[in-house]
C-alpha positions as CSV (number, residue, x, y, z in Angstrom):
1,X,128.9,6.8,90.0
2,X,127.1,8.3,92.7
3,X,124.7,11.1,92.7
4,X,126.9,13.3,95.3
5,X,130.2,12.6,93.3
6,X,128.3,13.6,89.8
7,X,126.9,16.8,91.2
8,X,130.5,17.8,92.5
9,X,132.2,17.1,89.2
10,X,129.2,19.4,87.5
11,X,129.6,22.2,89.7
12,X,133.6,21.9,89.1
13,X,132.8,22.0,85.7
14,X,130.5,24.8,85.8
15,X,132.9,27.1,87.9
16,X,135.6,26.5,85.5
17,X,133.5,27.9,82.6
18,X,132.3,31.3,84.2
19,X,136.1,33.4,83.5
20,X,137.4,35.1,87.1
21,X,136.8,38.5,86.1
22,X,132.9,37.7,86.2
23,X,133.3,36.3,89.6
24,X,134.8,39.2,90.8
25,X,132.7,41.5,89.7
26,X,130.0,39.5,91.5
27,X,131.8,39.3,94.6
28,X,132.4,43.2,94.6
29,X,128.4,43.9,93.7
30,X,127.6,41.2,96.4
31,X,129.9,43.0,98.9
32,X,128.6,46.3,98.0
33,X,124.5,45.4,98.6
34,X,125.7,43.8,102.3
35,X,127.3,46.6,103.1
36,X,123.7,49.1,102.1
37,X,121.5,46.6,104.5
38,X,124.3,46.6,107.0
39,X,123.9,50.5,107.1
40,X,120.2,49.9,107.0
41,X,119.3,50.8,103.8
42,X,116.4,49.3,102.0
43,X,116.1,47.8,98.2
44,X,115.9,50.4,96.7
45,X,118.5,52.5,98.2
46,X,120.9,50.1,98.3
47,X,120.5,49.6,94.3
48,X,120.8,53.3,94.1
49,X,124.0,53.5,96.1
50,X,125.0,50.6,94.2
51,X,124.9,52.0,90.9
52,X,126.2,55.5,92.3
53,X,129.2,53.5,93.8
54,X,130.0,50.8,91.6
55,X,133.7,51.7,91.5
56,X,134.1,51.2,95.4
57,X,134.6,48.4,97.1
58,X,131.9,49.8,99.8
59,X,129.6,52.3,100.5
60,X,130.7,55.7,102.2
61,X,130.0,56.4,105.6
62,X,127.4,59.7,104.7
63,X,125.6,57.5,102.6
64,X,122.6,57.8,104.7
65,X,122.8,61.8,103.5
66,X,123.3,61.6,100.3
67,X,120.4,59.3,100.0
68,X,118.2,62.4,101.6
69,X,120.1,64.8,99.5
70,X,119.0,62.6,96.4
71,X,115.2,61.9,97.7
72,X,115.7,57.8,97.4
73,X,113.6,56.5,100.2
């Protein structure tokens, strides 16, 4: 069998054993940290805002001010 076709089969396999709920979650956390350094947040504010919001699907608009309001730099 060749290498490509065994690699496939593994990642297959390997996607079926993580359950959706996981992936989701991901997704949303993903979503959520592109959506800080599209607003031009750094690291560290965009795991702050991340935590704060991890309930949304993105960031509000005034996150820029609550980030001043809470010191995060």
């Amino acid at each position: 069998m060749p290498k490509r076709k065994r690699t496939i089969r593994q990642a297959i396999r390997n996607f079926a054993s993580v359950p959706l709920s996981t992936m989701r979650r991901f997704a949303n956390r993903s979503r959520r940290f592109m959506d800080a350094y599209r607003k031009g947040l750094s690291g560290r504010q965009a795991a702050w805002a991340n935590s704060k919001y991890h309930g949304h699907r993105i960031l509000p608009q005034d996150i820029l001010a609550e980030l001043d309001k809470a010191s995060i730099t």
